[in-house]
C-alpha positions, 0 to 999 in steps of 0.5 A, spaced: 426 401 360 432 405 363 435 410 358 442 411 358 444 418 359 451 420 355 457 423 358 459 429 352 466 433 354 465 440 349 471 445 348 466 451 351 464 456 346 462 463 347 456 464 351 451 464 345 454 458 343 455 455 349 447 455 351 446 452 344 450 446 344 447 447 352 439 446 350 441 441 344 446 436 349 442 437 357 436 432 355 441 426 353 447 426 357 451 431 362 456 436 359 464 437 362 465 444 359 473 445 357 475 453 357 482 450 353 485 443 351 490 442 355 497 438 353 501 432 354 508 430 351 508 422 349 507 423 341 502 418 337 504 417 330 499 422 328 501 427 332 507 431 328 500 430 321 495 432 326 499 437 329 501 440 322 494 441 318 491 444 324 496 449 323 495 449 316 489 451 317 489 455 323 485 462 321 491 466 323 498 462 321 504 465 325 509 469 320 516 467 323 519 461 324 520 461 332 512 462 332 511 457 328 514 452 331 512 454 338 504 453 335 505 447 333 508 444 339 503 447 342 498 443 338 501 437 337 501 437 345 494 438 345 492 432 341 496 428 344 492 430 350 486 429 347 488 423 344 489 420 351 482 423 354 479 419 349 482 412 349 481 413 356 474 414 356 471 412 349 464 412 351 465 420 352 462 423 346 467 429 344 464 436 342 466 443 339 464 448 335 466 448 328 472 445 329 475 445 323 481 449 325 487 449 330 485 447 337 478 445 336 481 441 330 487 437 334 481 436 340 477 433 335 482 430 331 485 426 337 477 424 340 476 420 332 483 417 331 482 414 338 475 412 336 471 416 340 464 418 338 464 426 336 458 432 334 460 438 331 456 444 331 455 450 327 450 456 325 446 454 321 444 458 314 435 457 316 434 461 321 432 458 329 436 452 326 443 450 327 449 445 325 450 438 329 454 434 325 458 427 328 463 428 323 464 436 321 461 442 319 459 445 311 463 441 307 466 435 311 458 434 314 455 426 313 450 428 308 450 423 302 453 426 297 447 421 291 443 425 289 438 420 289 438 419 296 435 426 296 430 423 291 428 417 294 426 420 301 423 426 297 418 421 295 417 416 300 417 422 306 418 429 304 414 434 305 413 441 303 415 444 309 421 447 306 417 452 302 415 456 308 423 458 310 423 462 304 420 467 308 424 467 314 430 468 309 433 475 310 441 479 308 445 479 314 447 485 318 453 487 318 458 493 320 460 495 314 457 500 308 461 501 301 457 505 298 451 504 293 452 500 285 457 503 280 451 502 275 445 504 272 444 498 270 436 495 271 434 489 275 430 486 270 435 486 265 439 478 265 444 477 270 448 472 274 449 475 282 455 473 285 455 475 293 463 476 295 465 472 302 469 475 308 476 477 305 479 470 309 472 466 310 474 459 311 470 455 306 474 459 301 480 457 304 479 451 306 474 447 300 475 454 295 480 450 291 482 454 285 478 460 289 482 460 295 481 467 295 477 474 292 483 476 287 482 469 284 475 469 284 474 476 281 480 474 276 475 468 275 469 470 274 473 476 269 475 472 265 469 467 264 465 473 264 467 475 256 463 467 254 457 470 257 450 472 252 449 478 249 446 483 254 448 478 260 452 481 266 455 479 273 452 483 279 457 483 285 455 485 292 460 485 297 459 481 304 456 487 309 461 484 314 468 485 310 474 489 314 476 491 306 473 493 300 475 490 294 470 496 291 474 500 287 479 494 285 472 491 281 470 498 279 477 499 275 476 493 271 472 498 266 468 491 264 461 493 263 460 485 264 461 486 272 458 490 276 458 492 284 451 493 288 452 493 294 447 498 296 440 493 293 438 489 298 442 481 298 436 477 296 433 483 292 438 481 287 437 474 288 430 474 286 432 477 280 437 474 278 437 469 272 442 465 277 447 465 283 454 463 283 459 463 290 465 459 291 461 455 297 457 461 301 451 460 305 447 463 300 448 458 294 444 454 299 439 460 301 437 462 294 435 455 293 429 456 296 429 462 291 428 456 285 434 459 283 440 456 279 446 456 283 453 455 281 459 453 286 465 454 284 469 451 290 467 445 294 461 445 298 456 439 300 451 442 297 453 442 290 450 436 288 448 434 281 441 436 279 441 441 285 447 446 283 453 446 278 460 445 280 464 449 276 471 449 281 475 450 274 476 456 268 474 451 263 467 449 266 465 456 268 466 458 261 462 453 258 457 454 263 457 461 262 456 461 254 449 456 255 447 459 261 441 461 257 439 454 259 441 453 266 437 449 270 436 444 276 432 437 277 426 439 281 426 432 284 432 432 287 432 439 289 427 439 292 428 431 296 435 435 298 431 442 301 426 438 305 431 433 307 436 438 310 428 442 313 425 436 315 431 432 318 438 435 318 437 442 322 434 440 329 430 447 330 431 450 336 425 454 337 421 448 338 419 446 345 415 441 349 410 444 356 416 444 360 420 449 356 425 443 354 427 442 346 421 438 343 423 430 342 423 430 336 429 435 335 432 432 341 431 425 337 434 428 331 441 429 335 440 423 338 440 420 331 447 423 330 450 419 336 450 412 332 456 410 328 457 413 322 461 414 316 467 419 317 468 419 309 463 425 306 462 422 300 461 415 303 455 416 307 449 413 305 443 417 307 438 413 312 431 417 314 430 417 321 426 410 323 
């Protein structure tokens, strides 16, 4: 039986990225690499509102007005470009990485209004592991949002296999230090680990919802703090990748409820820890496999009920924080989630076949990622692999 091999244009990445999506895609179909979108004139309806929230959403808006203007007129010419490739050619798949701002967004954005199929890539937070995704990354991803999904797969197909990843799940380097804790306080005493993102990350900005921002997370976490028990505490470590501390902002609060580490190892901290709580950070999701409770308090796909809290407001943080003492997670649905993502959602990039190509049973889970779905998150419903 004749495979049909698909035709995939991808707005090139840099050039680790490039051999992942390279590696991922060379087994299905051929790749036309784009160094940049190029431009038409003719506007579609959607252009002026596509090219807007790229713009919006773009990790660095321009300032003034002038330059406003000439970014979005660039980004609506580039959906329009996009918008007509694809109509045009509407067997081609699009593909980009990430693609939740500026050009990779209006790319995208232009292939889905003219009906073309499209994969998003991203890293993955398991290692030798990475994102592919037909309708967007992190929190726009097609994962179910029932729970029960989880638990339905987990007793028919999981396995154990995702107890193994705890293993492989270590702190990420980074380029800055900040200095050590600004406390004598023990790791055995009862405590809540906030693990701070980049100042500007694009969860945050993006899906962060009333935490947009550090200043409104530690507001956040300040006033909720005051609900805690009796000898509970919040421990607070700075992303080793951030360009400006927010140290001394955090040590001038004098509240013996909030304390900085940023010298004891992340997952040192999240052992210990009676919980974990982050806007919509990858090490929610690490500290799962930890058998922590984890606590979101943006949007974040993972954030499911029984897996994590969702606490997007002050009022449920504190509630959750004057019972926390009680805080847990349903073993069933947790752990159906972690294998599923495990199993089935991150194809590994480390497994291969004699040849030295990527194993087919990874190369069948993109495939999967190929068919129709729906683009609406909470909509998808969650289909094992046949």
């Amino acid at each position: 039986m004749h495979t049909v091999r698909e035709k995939f244009v991808c707005l090139d990445p840099k050039k680790k990225k490039h051999a992942v999506v390279e590696t991922s895609l060379s087994q299905i179909g051929s790749i036309d690499w784009l160094k940049f979108v190029p431009m038409a004139l003719k506007d579609f309806p959607e252009t002026a509102e596509r090219a807007d929230v790229a713009l919006r959403s773009a990790t660095k808006v321009p300032r003034n007005s002038i330059a406003m203007s000439l970014k979005k007129f660039l980004l609506s010419k580039q959906y329009n470009w996009s918008r007509r490739y694809f109509e045009e050619n509407n067997t081609t798949v699009a593909v980009v990485w990430n693609g939740l701002n500026g050009s990779r967004r209006v790319f995208m954005d232009g292939a889905r209004d003219a009906g073309a199929r499209t994969l998003f890539f991203e890293l993955s937070p398991l290692k030798n592991r990475v994102t592919i995704d037909p309708n967007g990354v992190n929190f726009m991803n097609y994962l179910s949002r029932n729970a029960q999904a989880y638990v339905d797969w987990g007793a028919n197909r999981g396995s154990d296999a995702w107890r193994q990843i705890r293993s492989t799940i270590t702190a990420r380097s980074g380029s800055k230090t900040f200095g050590g804790p600004n406390t004598a306080k023990s790791l055995s005493e009862p405590f809540i680990f906030l693990p701070l993102q980049v100042p500007g990350d694009s969860q945050m900005r993006l899906f962060g919802g009333r935490h947009r921002t550090l200043d409104q997370v530690i507001d956040a976490v300040v006033a909720a703090s005051h609900f805690l028990p009796e000898n509970w505490y919040i421990r607070v470590k700075e992303h080793p990748s951030a360009e400006i501390s927010y140290a001394e902002q955090i040590r001038a609060l004098n509240n013996p409820r909030i304390i900085l580490d940023n010298s004891t190892d992340t997952f040192s901290q999240v052992e210990a820890s009676m919980a974990v709580l982050t806007v919509n950070s990858s090490v929610g999701l690490e500290a799962m496999f930890f058998d922590k409770p984890v606590i979101a308090m943006g949007d974040c796909f993972w954030a499911l009920p029984g897996v994590a809290e969702h606490c997007p407001t002050h009022e449920k943080l504190v509630a959750l924080f004057s019972s926390v003492e009680t805080l847990q997670f349903d073993q069933r649905a947790r752990h159906g989630f972690l294998g599923y993502l495990v199993d089935e959602y991150y194809p590994r990039l480390d497994h291969y076949n004699e040849s030295g190509l990527l194993h087919h049973d990874e190369v069948a889970k993109i495939k999967s990622r190929l068919g129709a779905v729906e683009r609406v998150p909470t909509a998808k419903i969650l289909e094992p692999l046949n």
